[in-house]
C-alpha positions as a printed NumPy array, in Angstrom:
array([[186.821,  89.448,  70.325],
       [187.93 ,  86.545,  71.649],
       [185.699,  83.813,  73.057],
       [186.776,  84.205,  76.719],
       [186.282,  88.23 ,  76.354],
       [182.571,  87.14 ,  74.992],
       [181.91 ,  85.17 ,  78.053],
       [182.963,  87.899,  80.213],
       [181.01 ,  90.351,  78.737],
       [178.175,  88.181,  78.687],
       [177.99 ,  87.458,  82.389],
       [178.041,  91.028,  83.04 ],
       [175.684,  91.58 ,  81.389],
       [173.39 ,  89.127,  82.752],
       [174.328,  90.35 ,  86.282],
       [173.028,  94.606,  85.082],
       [169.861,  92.624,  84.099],
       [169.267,  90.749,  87.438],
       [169.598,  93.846,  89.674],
       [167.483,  96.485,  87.077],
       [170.536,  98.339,  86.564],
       [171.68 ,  99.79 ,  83.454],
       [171.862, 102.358,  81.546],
       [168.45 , 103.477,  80.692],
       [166.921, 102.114,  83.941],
       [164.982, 104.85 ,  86.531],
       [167.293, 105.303,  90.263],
       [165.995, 103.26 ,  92.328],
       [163.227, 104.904,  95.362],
       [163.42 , 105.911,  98.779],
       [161.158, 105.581, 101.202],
       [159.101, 108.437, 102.284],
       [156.171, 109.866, 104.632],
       [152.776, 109.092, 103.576],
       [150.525, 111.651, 102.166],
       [147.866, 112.776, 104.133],
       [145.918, 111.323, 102.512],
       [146.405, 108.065, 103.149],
       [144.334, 105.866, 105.304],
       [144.473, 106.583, 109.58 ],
       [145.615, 103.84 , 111.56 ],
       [142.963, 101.283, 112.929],
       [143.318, 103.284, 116.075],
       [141.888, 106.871, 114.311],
       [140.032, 104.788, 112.307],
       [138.24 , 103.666, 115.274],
       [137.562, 106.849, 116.57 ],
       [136.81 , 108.814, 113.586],
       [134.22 , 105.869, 113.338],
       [133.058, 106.801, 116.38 ],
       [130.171, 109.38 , 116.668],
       [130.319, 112.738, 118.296],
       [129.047, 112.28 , 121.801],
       [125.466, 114.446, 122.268],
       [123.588, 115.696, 125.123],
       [121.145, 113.119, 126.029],
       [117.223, 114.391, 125.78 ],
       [116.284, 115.197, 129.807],
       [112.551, 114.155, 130.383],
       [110.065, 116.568, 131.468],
       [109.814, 116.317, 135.357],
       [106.078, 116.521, 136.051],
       [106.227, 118.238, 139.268],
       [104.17 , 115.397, 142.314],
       [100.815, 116.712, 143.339],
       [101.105, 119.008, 147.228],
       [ 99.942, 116.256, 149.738],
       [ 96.389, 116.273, 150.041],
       [ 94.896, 116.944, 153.487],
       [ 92.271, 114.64 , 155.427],
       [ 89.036, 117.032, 154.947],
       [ 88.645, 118.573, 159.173],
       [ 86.402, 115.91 , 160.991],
       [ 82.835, 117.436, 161.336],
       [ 81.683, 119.205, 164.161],
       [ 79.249, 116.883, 166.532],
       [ 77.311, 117.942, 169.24 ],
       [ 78.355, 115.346, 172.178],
       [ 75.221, 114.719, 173.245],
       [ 72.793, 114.93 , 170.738],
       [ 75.171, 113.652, 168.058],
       [ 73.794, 116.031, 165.247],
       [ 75.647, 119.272, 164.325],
       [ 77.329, 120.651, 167.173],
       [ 78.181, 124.371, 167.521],
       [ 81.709, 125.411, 166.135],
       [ 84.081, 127.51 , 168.5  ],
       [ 86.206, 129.788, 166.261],
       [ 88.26 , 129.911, 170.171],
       [ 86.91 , 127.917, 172.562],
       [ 89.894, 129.365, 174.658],
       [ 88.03 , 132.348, 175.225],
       [ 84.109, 130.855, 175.158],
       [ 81.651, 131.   , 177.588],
       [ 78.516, 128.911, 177.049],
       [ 75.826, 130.439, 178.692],
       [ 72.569, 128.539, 180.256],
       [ 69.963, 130.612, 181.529],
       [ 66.78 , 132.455, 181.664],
       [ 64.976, 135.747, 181.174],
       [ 68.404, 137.219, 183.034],
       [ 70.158, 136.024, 180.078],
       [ 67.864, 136.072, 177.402],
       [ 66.417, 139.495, 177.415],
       [ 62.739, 140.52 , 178.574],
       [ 61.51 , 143.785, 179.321],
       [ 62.91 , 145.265, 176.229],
       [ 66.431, 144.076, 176.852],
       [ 68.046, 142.306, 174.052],
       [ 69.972, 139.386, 175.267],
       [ 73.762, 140.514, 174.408],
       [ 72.651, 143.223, 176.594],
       [ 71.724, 141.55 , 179.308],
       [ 73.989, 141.841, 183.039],
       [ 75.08 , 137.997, 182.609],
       [ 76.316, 138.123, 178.548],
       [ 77.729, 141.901, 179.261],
       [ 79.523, 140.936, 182.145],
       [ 80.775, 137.585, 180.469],
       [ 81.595, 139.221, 177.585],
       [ 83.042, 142.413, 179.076],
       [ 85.523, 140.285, 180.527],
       [ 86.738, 138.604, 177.314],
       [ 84.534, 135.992, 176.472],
       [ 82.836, 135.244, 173.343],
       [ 79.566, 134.412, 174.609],
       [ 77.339, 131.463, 173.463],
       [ 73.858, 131.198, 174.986],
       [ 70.894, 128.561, 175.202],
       [ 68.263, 128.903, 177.849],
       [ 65.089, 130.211, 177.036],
       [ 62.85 , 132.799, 179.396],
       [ 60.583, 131.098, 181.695],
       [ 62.576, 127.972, 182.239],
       [ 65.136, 126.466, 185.026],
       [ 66.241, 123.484, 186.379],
       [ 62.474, 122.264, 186.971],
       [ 59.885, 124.84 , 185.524],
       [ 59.202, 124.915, 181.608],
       [ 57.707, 128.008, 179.898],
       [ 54.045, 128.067, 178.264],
       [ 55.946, 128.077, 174.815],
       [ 56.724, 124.619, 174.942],
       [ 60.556, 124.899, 175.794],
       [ 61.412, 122.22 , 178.501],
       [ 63.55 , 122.614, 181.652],
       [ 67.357, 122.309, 181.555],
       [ 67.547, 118.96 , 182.875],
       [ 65.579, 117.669, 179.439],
       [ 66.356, 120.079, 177.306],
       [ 70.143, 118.886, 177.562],
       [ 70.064, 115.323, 178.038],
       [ 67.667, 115.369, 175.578],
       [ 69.749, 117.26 , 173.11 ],
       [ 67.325, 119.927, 172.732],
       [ 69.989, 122.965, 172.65 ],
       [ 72.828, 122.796, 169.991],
       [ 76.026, 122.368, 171.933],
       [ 80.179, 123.137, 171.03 ],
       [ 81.718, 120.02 , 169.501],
       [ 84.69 , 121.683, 171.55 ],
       [ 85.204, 122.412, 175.15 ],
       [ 84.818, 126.232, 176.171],
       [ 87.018, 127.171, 178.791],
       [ 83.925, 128.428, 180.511],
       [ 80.684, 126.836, 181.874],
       [ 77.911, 129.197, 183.473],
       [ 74.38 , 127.787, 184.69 ],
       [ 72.145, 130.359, 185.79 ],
       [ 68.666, 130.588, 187.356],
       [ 66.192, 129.381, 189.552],
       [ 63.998, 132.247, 189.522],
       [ 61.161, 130.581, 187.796],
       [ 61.711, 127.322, 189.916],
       [ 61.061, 129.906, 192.651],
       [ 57.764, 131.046, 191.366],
       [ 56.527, 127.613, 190.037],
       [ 57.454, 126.555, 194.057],
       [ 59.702, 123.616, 193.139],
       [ 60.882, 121.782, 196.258],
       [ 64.735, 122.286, 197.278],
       [ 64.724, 118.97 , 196.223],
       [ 63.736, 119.113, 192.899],
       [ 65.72 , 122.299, 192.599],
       [ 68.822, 120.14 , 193.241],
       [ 67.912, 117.062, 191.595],
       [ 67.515, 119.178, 188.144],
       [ 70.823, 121.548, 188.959],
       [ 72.875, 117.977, 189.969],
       [ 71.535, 116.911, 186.474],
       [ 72.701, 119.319, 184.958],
       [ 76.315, 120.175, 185.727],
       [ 77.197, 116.502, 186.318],
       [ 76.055, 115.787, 182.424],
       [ 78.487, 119.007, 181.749],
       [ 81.094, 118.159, 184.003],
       [ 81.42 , 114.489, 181.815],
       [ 80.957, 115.983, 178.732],
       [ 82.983, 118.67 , 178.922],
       [ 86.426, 117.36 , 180.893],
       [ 88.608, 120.544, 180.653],
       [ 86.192, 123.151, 181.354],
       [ 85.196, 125.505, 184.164],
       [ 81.524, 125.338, 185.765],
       [ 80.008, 128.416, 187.672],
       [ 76.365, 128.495, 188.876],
       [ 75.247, 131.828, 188.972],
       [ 72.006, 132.409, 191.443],
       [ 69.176, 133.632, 192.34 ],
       [ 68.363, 137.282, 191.266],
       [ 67.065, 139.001, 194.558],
       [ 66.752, 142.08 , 196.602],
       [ 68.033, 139.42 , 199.857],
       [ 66.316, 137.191, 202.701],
       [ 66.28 , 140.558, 205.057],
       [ 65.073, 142.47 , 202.557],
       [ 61.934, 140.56 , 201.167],
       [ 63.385, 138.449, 198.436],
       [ 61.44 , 136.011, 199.891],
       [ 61.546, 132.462, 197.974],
       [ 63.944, 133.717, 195.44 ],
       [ 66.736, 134.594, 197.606],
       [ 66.022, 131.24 , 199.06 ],
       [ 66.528, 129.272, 196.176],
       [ 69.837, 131.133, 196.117],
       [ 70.773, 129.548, 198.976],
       [ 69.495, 126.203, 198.149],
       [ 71.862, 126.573, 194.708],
       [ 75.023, 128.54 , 196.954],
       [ 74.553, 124.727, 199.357],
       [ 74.546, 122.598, 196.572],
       [ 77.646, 124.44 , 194.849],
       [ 79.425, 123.963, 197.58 ],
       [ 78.602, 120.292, 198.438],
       [ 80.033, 119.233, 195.005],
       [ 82.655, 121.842, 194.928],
       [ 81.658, 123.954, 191.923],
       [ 82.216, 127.462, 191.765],
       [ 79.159, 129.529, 192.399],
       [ 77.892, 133.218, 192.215],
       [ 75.511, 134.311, 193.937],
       [ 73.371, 137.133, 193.374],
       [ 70.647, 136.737, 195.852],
       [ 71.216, 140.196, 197.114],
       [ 72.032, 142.338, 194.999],
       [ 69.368, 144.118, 194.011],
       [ 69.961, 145.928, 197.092],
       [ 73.452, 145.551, 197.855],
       [ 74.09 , 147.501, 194.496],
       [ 71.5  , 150.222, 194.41 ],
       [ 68.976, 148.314, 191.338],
       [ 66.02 , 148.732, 193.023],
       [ 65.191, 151.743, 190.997],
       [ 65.941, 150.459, 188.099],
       [ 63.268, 147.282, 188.002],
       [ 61.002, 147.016, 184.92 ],
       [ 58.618, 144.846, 186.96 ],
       [ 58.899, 142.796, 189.985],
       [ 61.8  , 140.169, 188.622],
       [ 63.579, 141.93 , 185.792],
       [ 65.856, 144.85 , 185.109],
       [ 65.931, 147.564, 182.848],
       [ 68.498, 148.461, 180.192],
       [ 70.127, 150.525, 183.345],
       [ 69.792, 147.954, 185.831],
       [ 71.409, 145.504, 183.604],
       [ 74.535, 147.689, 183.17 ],
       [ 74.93 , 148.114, 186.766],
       [ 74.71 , 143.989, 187.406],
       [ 76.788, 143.809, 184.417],
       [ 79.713, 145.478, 185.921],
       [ 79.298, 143.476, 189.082],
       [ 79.118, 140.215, 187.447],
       [ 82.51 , 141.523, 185.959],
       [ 84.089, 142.256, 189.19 ],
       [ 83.528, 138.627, 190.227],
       [ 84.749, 136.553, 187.798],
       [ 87.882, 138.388, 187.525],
       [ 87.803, 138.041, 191.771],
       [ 87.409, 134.603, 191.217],
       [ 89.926, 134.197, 188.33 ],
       [ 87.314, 133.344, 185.995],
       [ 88.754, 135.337, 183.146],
       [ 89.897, 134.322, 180.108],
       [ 93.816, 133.895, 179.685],
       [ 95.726, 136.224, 177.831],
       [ 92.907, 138.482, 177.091],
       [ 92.257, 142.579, 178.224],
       [ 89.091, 142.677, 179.781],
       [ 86.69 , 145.635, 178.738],
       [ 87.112, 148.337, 181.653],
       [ 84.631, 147.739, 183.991],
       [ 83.883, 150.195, 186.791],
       [ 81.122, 147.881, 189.407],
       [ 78.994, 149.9  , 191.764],
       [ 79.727, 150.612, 195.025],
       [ 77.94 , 147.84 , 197.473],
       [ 75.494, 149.34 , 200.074],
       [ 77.058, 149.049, 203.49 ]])
């Protein structure tokens, strides 16, 4: 070989060398898609990372206590200030001062009596304080006062509400004690004035004397009917008056003694007493009245 063909073949094969060529040399690589394996992009990496969004834990709602109500304000008498008497409807209550006519004597209990069936036989759920032997002056010999005292003195236990009726009777006893007219309408002026302040919103009614009548010998009785019927009027309160009617109604007969009725007698005044108030308007509203047939009057 010749030097120049030595230098030739010398440089080529320096050259095979430089680019890893040659015979016994592996082809050279492509390029090619990653194997799944390989590692995500900082992207997936981020939310792989990431972990797997829960349900947060709801807390237990303790359900709030019902409002508690104010307790109901007591019940005070408005005069004595102590305990007053509770009206389950004072719509349809009548509070009842009286006597013997109202409390029973004779044998008569005092629900039966012609004032609380009449009251009641018209509607009313009756409430009564009075005692026998007393009126707007005279006491009894059991120590219970007149009903002047015994209500500004807060003797009788009295609605802490106001009933929608008010009904004074007597003067029977005044009668036979022989109060004065004067006294008679000092102590009846007493009375339904203190009842007519107290009580704003209800309706008063004076009921009468019990009597056979001035022209039939009721004598002082049937005058003190009169004496209340004047006074009614001069104040304007509504007034009953019964003066006559042992005779006007046939009850005569049916006297246990000389003053009060018997079990009869008070069912015949009952029915009378009914008559009126619901002549007068006196019933309650809303209500059916018990059937009530009153006597015929005597002409």
């Amino acid at each position: 070989m010749t030097v120049g063909a030595s230098l030739a073949a010398g440089i080529l094969l320096m050259a095979t060398a430089a680019d890893g060529g040659g015979l016994g040399s592996p082809p050279p690589r492509t390029a090619s898609t990653p194997p799944a394996s390989a590692d995500p992009s900082p992207t997936a990496q981020a939310a792989s990372a990431s972990p797997t969004a829960s349900a947060s834990p709801t807390a237990a709602i303790t359900p709030s206590p019902p409002p508690t109500e104010p307790p109901p304000a007591p019940c005070i008498d408005p005069i004595s200030k102590g305990p007053g008497l509770e009206l389950p409807d004072p719509g349809r209550t009548a509070l009842l001062i009286g006597d013997s006519q109202s409390s029973g004597a004779a044998g008569v209990a005092a629900d039966r009596t012609w004032t609380q069936a009449g009251l009641r036989g018209v509607g009313y759920d009756v409430r009564f304080v009075g005692a026998g032997g007393t009126g707007f002056v005279a006491m009894n010999d059991s120590g219970a006062t007149n009903y002047p005292s015994a209500l500004i003195q807060g003797q009788w236990v009295l609605p802490c509400a106001d009933p929608a009726l008010i009904v004074v009777q007597g003067g029977g006893n005044d009668a036979a004690l022989g109060a004065s007219d004067e006294q008679i309408v000092g102590g009846a002026d007493a009375v339904v004035s203190t009842l007519s302040r107290t009580y704003a919103s209800s309706k008063i009614v004076l009921i009468g004397t019990l009597a056979t009548g001035v022209a039939h010998g009721g004598g002082r009785r049937a005058e003190v009917d009169g004496v209340l019927g004047a006074f009614a009027m001069s104040r304007n309160f509504l007034f009953i008056s019964p003066g006559d009617w042992l005779t006007r109604f046939q009850a005569v007969a049916e006297m246990a003694d000389t003053v009060h009725l018997t079990q009869a007698g008070h069912d015949r005044l009952a029915g009378v007493l009914g008559a009126q108030l619901k002549d007068m308007q006196l019933t309650p509203p809303g209500l059916t009245s018990v059937h009530q047939t009153p006597p015929e009057a005597q002409p």
